[in-house]
N, C-alpha and C positions, 0 to 999 in steps of 0.2 A: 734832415736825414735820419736821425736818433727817432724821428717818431715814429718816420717808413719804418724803419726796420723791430720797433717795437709794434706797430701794428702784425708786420709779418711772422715777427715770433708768437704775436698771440693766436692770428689766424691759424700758424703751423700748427702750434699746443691745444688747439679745441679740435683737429681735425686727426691728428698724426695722435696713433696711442704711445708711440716708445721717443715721444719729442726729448729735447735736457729738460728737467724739471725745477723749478726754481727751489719749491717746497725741500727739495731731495738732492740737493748740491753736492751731492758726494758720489750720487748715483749717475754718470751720465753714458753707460750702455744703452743699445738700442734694445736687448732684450727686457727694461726695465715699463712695467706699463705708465703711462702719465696718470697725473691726477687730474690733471687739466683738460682733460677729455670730455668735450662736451658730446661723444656716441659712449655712452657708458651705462651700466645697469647691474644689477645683482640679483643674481638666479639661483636657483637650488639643486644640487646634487646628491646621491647619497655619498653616506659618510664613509668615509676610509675605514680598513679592520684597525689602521694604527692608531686612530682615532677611539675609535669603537672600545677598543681595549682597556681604554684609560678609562672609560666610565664616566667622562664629564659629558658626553656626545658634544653638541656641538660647541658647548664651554671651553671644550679644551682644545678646538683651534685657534691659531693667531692670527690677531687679523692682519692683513697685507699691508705691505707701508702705505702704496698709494691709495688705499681709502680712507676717507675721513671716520675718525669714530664715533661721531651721532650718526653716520649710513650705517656703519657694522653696528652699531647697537642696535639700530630701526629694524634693521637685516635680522638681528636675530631676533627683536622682539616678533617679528611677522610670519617666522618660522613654521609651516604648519606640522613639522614632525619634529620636535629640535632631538630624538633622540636615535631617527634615523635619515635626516638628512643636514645639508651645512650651507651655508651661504656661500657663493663662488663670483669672483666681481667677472664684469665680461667688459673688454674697455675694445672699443677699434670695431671696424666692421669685421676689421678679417678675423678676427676671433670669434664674432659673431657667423661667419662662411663656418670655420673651423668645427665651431657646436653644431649646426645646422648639419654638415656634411657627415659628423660623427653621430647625429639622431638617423639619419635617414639610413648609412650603417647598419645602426642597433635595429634598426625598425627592419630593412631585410634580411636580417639573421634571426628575428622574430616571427616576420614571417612566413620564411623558409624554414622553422621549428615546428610551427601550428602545421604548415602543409603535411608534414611527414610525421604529426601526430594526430592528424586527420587520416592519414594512409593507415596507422597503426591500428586508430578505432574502428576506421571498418574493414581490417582486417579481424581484429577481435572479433566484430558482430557476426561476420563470416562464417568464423571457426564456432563461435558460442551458438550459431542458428545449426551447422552440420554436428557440431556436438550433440544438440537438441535432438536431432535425427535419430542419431544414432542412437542415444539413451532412448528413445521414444520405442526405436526396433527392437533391441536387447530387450526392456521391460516387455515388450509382446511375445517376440519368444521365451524370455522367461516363467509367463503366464502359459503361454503352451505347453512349456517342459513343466512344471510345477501340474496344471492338468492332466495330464501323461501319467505324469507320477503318481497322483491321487486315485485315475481309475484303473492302473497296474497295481498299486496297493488294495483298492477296492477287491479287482478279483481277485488276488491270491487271498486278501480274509476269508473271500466267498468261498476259494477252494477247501482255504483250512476247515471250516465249519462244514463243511456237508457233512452229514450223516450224524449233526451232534444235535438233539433233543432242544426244546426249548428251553431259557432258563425260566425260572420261577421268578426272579427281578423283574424280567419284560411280562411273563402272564400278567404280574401284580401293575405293572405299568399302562397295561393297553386295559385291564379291567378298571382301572383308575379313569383313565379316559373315556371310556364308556362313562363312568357314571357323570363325568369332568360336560360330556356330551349331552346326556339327558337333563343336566342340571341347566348347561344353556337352551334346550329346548322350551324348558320350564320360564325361561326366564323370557324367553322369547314371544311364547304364548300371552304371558301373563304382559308385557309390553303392546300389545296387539286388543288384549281387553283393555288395557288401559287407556290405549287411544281410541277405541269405541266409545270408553264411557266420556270419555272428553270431547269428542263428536254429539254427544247426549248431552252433554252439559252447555256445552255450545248452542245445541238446537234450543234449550229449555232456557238458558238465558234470554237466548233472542226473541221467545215465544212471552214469555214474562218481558222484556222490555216492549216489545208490539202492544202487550194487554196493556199495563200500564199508561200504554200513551193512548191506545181507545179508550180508555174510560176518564183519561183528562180531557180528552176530545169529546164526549160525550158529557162529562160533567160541568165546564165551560163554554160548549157549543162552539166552540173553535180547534183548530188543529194546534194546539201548544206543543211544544218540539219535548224531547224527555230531558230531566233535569241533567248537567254537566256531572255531577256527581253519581249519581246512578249511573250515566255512560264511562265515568271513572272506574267506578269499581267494576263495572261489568269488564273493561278494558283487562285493567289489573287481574281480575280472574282468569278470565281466557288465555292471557300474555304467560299467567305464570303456568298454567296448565301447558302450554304450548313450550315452555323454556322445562320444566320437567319430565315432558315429555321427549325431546330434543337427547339433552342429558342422558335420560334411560336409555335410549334409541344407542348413544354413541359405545356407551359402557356392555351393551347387547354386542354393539358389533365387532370393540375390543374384545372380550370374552369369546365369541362367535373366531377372530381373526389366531386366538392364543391358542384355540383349544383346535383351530386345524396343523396349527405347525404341531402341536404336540403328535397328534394323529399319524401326519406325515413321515417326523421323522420315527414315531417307534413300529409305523407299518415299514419304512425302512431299514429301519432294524431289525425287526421281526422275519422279513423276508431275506435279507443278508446274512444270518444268522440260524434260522430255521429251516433253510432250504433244502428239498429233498430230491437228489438226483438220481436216476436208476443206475447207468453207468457214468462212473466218473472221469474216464478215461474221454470217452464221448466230449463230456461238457467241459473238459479243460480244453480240448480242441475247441469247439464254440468259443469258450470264452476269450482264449488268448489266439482265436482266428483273424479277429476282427482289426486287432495291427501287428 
């Protein structure tokens, strides 16, 4: 009879987590976990702030009576955060239901938080793309009013100035250009002989590398090819004639490109500024007709 009922006490203590515990003879509530629990394991939670506080992280918890202290040792030597999480024993299934049911909790108020910061973000992107808009439109009419402005500014200078004399800054300016003008002519000309004479130098090379190779073809009685060197430097000739000429061509047509804005704006100015109207009364109607 003594063994039935020690088999049945064991059976009960490997099955039931709040069995009497023999180890813990002082402890015999049901809310006390066994240690005899063979559904048993140790899991990890984050740490407490009252833990936390103390600065030992998971050092400065105690371990539970009903665990052995080579498991809490092991427990916390396997730790993978020891200073933001703690070892927590989990004994019984229903403890195990309990975790379970308070993960799956956490996990819908997680995410029921993403949903409604998913709503947020493309609300943002909503407002950030109609913001867009609107900056896009403002900047356009801004350029239109900024426009407006500049050729209502424009004609009232026009007004101011009728009937005032050229200055002598702009004669001395538009006479600079002219000369600023014939100097690129010159330089343009002289660009134009230059790729003539390189056209010439080209022919005459290739006319001396042809002779060359007839008279080794005549003086061997075979068609011998012309040496690699000779076809080197004629190469290198022509190449660098053609890169100097290139070059010149480019700095013709900057000079050529500088000296039309010059032109431009002081004919602009010139005519802004030197304009002569018979009646004035007239051309301010004209001018401020047009909006």
């Amino acid at each position: 009879m003594a063994r039935i009922e020690e088999a049945i006490y064991n059976l009960h203590s490997k099955y039931s987590p709040n069995a009497a515990d023999p180890m813990n003879p002082a402890f015999v509530g049901n809310d006390i976990p066994s240690s005899l629990c063979a559904f048993s394991a140790i899991l990890y939670d984050p740490l407490p702030s009252e833990y936390r506080a103390r600065g030992g992280g998971q050092l400065s918890v105690p371990r539970p009576s009903h665990v052995d202290g080579r498991a809490w040792t092991e427990a916390l030597a396997r730790n993978p955060d020891p200073g933001e999480l703690m070892p927590v024993p989990l004994v019984g299934a229903r403890a195990l239901h309990s975790r379970i049911v308070n993960q799956q909790e956490r996990a819908d108020a997680l995410a029921t938080h993403a949903g409604k910061l998913r709503e947020t973000l493309l609300y943002l992107e909503n407002s950030a793309s109609s913001s867009r808009d609107v900056m896009a439109r403002s900047n356009m009419e801004q350029d239109a009013l900024r426009r407006r402005l500049l050729e209502i500014m424009r004609k009232v200078e026009i007004v101011r100035c009728m009937g005032q004399p050229t200055q002598r800054a702009e004669m001395e300016a538009q006479h600079r250009l002219g000369e600023i003008t014939k100097r690129v002519n010159v330089v343009g000309r002289a660009l134009a002989d230059l790729e003539e004479r390189g056209r010439q130098q080209a022919r005459a090379w290739r006319m001396k590398g042809a002779t060359i190779e007839s008279r080794q073809s005549d003086d061997t009685g075979g068609s011998l090819p012309m040496e690699e060197e000779d076809k080197l430097a004629l190469f290198q000739v022509l190449n660098g004639q053609r890169l100097g000429m290139e070059r010149l061509g480019s700095i013709v047509k900057r000079d050529v490109r500088d000296a039309g804005i010059m032109k431009e704006e002081l004919t602009n100015k010139a005519s802004s500024s030197g304009g002569r109207v018979n009646a004035l009364s007239s051309s301010r109607a004209a001018i401020f007709g047009g909006r």
